[in-house]
C-alpha positions in Angstrom: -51.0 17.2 11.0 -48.0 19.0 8.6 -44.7 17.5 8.5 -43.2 20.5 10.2 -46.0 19.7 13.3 -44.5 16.0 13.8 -41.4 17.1 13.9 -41.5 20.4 16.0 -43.4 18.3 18.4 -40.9 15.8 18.3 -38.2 17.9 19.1 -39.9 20.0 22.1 -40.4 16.7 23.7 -37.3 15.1 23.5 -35.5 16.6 26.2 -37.8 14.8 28.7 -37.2 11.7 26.8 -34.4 9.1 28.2 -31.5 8.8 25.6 -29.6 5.2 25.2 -26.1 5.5 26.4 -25.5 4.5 22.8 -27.1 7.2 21.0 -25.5 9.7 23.5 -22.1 7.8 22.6 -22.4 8.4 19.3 -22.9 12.5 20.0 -19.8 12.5 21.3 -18.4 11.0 18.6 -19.4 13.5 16.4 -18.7 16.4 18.5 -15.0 15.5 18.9 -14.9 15.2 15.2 -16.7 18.7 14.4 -14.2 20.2 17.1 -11.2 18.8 15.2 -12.7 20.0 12.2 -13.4 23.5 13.9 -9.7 23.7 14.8 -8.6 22.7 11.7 -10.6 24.8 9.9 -10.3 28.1 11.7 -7.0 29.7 10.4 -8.1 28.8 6.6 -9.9 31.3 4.4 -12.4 32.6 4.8 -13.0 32.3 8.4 -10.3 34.9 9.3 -11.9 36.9 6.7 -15.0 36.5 7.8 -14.2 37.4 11.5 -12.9 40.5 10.4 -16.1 41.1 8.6 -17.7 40.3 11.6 -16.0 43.0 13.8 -19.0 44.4 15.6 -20.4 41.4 16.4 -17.2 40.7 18.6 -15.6 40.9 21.5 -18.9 41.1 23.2 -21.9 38.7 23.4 -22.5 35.3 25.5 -20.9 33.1 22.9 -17.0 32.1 22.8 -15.1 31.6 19.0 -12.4 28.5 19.1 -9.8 30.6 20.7 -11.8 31.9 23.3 -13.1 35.2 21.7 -16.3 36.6 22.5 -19.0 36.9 20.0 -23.2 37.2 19.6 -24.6 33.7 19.2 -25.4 34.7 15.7 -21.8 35.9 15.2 -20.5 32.7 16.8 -22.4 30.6 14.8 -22.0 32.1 11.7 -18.2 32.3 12.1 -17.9 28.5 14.0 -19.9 26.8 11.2 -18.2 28.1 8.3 -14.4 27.2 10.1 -15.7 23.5 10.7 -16.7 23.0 7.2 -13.5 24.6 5.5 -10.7 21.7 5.8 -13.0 19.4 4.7 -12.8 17.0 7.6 -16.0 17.2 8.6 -18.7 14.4 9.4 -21.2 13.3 6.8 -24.9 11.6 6.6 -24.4 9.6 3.5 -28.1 9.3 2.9 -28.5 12.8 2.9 -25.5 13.7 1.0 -25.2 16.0 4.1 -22.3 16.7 6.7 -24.8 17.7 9.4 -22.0 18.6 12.2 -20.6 21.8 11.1 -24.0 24.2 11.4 -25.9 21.9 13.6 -23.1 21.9 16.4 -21.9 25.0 15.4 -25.1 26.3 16.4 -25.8 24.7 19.1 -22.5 25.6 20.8 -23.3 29.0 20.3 -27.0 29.1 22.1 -25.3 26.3 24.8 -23.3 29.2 26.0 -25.7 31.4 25.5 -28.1 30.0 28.0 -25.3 28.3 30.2 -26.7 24.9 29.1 -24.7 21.7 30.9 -23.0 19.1 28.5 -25.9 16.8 28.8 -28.2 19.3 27.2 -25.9 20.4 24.5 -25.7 16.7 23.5 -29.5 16.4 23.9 -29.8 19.6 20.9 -27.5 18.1 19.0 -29.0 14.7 18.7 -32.6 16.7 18.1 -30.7 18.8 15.5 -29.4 15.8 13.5 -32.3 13.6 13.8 -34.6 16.0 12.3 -32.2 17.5 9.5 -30.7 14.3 8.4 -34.4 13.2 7.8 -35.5 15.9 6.1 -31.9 15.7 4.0 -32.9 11.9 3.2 -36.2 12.8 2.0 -35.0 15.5 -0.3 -32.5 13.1 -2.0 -30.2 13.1 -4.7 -33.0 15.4 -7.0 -32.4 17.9 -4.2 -28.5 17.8 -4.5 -28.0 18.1 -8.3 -28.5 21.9 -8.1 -28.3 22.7 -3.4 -25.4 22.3 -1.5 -27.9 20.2 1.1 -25.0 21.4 4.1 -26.5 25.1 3.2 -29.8 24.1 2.8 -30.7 21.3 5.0 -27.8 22.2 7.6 -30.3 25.2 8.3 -32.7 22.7 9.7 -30.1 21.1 11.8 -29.1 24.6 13.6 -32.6 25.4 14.3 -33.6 22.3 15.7 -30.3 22.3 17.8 -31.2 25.9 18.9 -35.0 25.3 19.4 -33.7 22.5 22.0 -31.6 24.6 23.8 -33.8 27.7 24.2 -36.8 25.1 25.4 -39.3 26.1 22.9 -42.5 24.8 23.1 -44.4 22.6 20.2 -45.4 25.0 18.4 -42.4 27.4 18.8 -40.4 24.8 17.7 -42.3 24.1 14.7 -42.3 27.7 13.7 -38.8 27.5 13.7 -38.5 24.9 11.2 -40.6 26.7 9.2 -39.1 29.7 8.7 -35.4 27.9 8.5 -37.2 26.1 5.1 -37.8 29.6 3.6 -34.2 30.7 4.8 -32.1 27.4 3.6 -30.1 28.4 0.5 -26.5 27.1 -0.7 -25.8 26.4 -4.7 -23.9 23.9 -6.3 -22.6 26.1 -8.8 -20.9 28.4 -6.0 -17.8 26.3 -5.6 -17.7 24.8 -9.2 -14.7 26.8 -9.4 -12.2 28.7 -7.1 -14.4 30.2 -4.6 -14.9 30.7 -0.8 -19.0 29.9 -0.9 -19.1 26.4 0.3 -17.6 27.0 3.9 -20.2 30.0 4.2 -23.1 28.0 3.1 -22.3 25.9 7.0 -21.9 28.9 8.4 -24.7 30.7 7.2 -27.0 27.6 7.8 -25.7 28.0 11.3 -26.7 31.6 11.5 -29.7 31.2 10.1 -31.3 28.0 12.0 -30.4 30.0 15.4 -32.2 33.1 13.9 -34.8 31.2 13.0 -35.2 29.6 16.3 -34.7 33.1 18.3 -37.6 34.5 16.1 -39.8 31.5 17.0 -39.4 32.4 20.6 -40.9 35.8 20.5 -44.0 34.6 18.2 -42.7 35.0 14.4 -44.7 32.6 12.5 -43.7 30.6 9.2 -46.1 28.3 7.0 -47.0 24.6 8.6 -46.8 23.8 4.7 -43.5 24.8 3.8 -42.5 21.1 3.4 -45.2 19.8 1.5 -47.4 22.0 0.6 -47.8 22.8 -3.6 -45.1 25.4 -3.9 -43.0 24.1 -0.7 -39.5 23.2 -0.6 -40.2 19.4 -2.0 -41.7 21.1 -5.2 -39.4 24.0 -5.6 -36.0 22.3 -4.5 -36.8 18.7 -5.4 -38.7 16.2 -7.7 -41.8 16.6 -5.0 -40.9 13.4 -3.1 -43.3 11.9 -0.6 -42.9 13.3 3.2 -44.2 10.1 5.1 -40.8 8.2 5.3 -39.6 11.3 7.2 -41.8 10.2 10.2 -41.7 6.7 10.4 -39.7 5.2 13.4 -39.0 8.8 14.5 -37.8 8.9 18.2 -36.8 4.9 17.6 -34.5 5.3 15.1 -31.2 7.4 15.4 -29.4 9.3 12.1 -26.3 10.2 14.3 -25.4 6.5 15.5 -24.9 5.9 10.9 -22.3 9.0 10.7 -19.7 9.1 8.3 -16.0 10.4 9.7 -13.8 11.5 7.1 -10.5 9.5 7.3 -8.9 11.9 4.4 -9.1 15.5 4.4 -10.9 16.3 1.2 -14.7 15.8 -0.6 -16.0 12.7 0.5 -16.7 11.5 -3.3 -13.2 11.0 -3.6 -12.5 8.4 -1.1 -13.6 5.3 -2.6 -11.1 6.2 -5.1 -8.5 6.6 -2.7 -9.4 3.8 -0.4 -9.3 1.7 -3.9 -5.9 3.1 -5.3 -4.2 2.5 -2.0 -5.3 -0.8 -1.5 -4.0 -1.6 -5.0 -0.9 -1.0 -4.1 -0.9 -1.8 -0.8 -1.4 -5.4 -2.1 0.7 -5.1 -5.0 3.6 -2.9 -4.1 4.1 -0.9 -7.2 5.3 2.8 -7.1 3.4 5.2 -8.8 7.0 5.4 -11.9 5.6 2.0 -12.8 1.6 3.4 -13.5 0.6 3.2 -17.0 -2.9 4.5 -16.5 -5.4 5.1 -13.8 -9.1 4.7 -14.5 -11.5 5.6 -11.5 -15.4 4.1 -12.6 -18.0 5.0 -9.8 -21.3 7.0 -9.3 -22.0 10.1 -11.7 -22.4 13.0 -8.6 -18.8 12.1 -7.5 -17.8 13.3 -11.2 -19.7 16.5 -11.3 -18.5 17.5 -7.8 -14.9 16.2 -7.8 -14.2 15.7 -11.6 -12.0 18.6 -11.9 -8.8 17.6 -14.2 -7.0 20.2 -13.3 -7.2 21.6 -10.3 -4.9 25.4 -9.7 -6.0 25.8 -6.2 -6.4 24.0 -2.7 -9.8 24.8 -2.7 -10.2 23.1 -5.9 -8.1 20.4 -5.4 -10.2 19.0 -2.6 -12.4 18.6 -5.1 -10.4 16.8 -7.5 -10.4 12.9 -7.8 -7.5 13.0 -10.0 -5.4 14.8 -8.0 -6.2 13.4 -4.3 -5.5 9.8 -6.2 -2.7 10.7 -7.8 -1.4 12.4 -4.1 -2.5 9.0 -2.3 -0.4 7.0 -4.5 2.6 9.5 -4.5 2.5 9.9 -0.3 0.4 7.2 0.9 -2.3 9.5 2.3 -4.6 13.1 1.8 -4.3 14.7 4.7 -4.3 18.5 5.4 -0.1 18.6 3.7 -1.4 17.4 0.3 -3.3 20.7 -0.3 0.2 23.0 0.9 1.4 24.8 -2.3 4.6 22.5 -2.8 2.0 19.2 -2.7 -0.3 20.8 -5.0 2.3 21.9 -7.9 4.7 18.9 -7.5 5.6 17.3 -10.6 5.3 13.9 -10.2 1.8 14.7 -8.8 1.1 16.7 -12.0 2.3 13.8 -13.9 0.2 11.1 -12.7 -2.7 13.1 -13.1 -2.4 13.1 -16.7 -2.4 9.2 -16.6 -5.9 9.3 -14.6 -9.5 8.6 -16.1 -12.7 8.8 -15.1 -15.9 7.3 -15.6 -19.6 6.7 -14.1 -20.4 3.1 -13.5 -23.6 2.3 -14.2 -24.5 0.0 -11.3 -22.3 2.1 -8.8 -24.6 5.4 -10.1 -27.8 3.3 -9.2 -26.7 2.9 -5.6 -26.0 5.9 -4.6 -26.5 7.5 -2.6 -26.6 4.8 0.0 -23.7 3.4 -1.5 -20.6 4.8 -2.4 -18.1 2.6 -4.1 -15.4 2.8 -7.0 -13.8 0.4 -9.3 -10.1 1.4 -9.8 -8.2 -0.3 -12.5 -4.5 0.9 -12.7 -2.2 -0.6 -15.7 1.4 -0.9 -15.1 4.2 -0.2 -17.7 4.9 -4.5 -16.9 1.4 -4.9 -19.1 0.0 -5.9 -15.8 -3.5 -5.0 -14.9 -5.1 -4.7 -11.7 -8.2 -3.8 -10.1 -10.1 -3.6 -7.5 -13.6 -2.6 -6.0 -13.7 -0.6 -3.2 -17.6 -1.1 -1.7 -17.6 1.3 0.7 -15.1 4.1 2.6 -13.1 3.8 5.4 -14.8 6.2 7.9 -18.4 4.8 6.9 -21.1 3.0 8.9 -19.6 -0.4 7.5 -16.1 0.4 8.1 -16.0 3.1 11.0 -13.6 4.9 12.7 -12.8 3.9 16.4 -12.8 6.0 19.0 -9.3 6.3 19.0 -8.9 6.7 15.6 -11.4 10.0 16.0 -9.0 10.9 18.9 -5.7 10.5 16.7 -7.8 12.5 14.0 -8.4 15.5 17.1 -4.9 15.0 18.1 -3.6 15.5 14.4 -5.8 18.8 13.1 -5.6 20.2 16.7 -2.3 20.0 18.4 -0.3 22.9 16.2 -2.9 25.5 16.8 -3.9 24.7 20.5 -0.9 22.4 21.9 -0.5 19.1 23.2 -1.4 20.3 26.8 -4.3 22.1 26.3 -6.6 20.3 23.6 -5.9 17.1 26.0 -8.1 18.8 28.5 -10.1 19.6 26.3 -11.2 16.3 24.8 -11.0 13.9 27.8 -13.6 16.6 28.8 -15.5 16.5 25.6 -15.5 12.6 25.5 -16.9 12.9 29.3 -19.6 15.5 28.2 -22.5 14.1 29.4 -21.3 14.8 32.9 -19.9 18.3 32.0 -21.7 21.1 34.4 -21.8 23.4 31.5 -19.5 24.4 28.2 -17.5 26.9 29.5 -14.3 24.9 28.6 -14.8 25.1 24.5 
């Protein structure tokens, strides 16, 4: 039996499987993230771009956009995965080097409504959609991610699994559908090593595509069992041909969503440590950032070539910049959404302490990832004083997660000025009831 067979099976079958309270717990979790991320992410470029592009495929259609337009499921999905992933707030499989919420629940918002599913079942897709695509992400690796953006590529998996769900596919439907999403993933690195709108639409397009996929599946489109695997499959062509059994083992026992990753700063998740580290140095110490010397940020090599830019000129390129969300930490005590407004990203004194800031890989930090991330940030006052500190994880990760109420505050805080206080709290006391919700009419 292929890869894709396991799985597709897995996935038909699971909504007449009982799910732990705990494991439906955790999809809540990470649905009130993506929604706070959606929100957050909708008035940014390029989703208002992209909606306009979009024109025809609106204002009809069985699918609703964040503000209650209406909009094909493809549209919806499309439009819904590329607003969650473009503040950078996102969720994130660390294992996978994946943030799994934006096309998977993008997607399977879009089909929920579609097919009038309760809140139960939506949860139900979405756990399918991350189980499956967070495995697949794991076994493609770090080889996978030095040239894919694995959100792009292995987000695709997550929609259609998350779609295949919803629509009730059979076995061999579903498996179809995974299929032909491996042939349709795509997302490159280089498209946001500079300035550039690509890395939201690579969600988005994930999101569009999975759904596609799935909706294809339905009416007897086939794609190749082998597509994983097979000699010229995705492993071979998109990775250092890594061995599929670990995908399988203690599927259905094991569950991907209850280790997510919520972002507690509003920027690449390679620069956290950094910022977790900096901050705790001078939370401890009390120094302002006048009295930095010198800034030196050691930690694993893929945090360099994806948020190593010196000198960032634009938001988009700032989130993506470990010397100037550190340098922003220390100046204002946090990264939130503010830090990228164009004041923040020009001021001075950030500008200045950037120029004190180093970076380098550290060997043993580069060998853990990416199950680990960690930096060692040593800052050197003008006193001749010298401190450091490791920072072994981030705040937001398995090890050190985010409460429920801190996910709410998080809602509360990318939310509120766009949908106001009275309205998104409806809305989440009914998305942290969801289970019990007799459909998703309310998003």
């Amino acid at each position: 039996m292929y890869v894709s067979e396991t799985l597709g099976q897995f996935g038909a079958r699971f909504p007449t499987q009982p799910v732990s309270p705990s494991v439906l717990h955790h999809a809540k979790r990470a649905v009130v993230d993506w929604y706070a991320a959606l929100i957050a992410g909708y008035p940014m470029h390029p989703t208002p771009l992209l909606e306009a592009a979009m024109a025809d495929d609106l204002d009809r259609g069985p699918a609703r956009l964040a503000l209650g337009r209406p909009a094909t499921v493809k549209a919806a999905a499309l439009i819904q995965g590329t607003a969650s992933h473009t503040a950078e707030v996102d969720d994130i499989f660390k294992h996978a080097i994946y943030h799994p919420g934006a096309p998977t629940i993008s997607a399977a918002l879009a089909v929920g409504q579609q097919v009038d599913a309760s809140g139960r079942e939506f949860l139900q897709a979405v756990i399918v959609g991350y189980e499956i695509s967070t495995r697949i992400g794991q076994i493609l690796g770090r080889a996978h991610y030095q040239y894919w953006h694995n959100t792009g590529t292995v987000g695709t998996f997550g929609a259609a699994a998350a779609a295949a769900c919803l629509l009730r596919l059979d076995a061999t439907q579903f498996t179809h559908a995974l299929c032909t999403s491996a042939t349709f993933a795509a997302g490159l690195q280089q498209a946001f090593q500079m300035d550039s709108m690509s890395k939201p639409l690579h969600s988005g397009r994930a999101a569009e595509a999975g759904v596609a996929a799935a909706l294809m599946a339905r009416q007897g489109i086939t794609g190749s069992l082998d597509v994983l695997e097979g000699k010229m499959g995705m492993g071979v062509a998109m990775g250092n041909a890594p061995d599929w059994a670990p995908v399988l083992a203690d599927l259905g026992e094991v569950f991907n969503i209850t280790e997510m990753t919520f972002k507690n700063h509003a920027c690449c998740g390679h620069t956290f440590a950094p910022i977790d580290g900096a901050l705790e140095l001078q939370r401890t110490h009390g120094f302002t950032p006048a009295e930095i010397a010198h800034i030196e940020v050691a930690t694993y090599g893929p945090a360099l070539a994806v948020a190593g830019n010196p000198a960032p000129r634009t938001a988009a390129e700032a989130r993506f910049s470990i010397p100037y969300v550190v340098s922003t930490a220390l100046r204002c005590g946090s990264v939130r959404l503010a830090a990228f407004d164009a004041a923040q990203l020009h001021h001075p004194d950030t500008r200045a302490l950037m120029e004190k800031v180093s970076l380098t890989v550290h060997p043993d930090l580069d060998r853990q990832f990416p199950g680990q991330r960690a930096a060692q940030v040593t800052i050197r006052l003008h006193s001749g004083q010298t401190l450091h500190f490791l920072q072994p994880t981030r705040k937001g990760d398995p090890d050190m997660p985010l409460t429920d109420a801190d996910l709410q505050s998080k809602l509360e805080e990318l939310a509120t000025a766009t949908l106001g206080a009275e309205r998104l709290q409806a809305i989440s006391s009914r998305l942290w009831q969801l289970e019990t919700a007799p459909d998703l009419h309310f998003l």
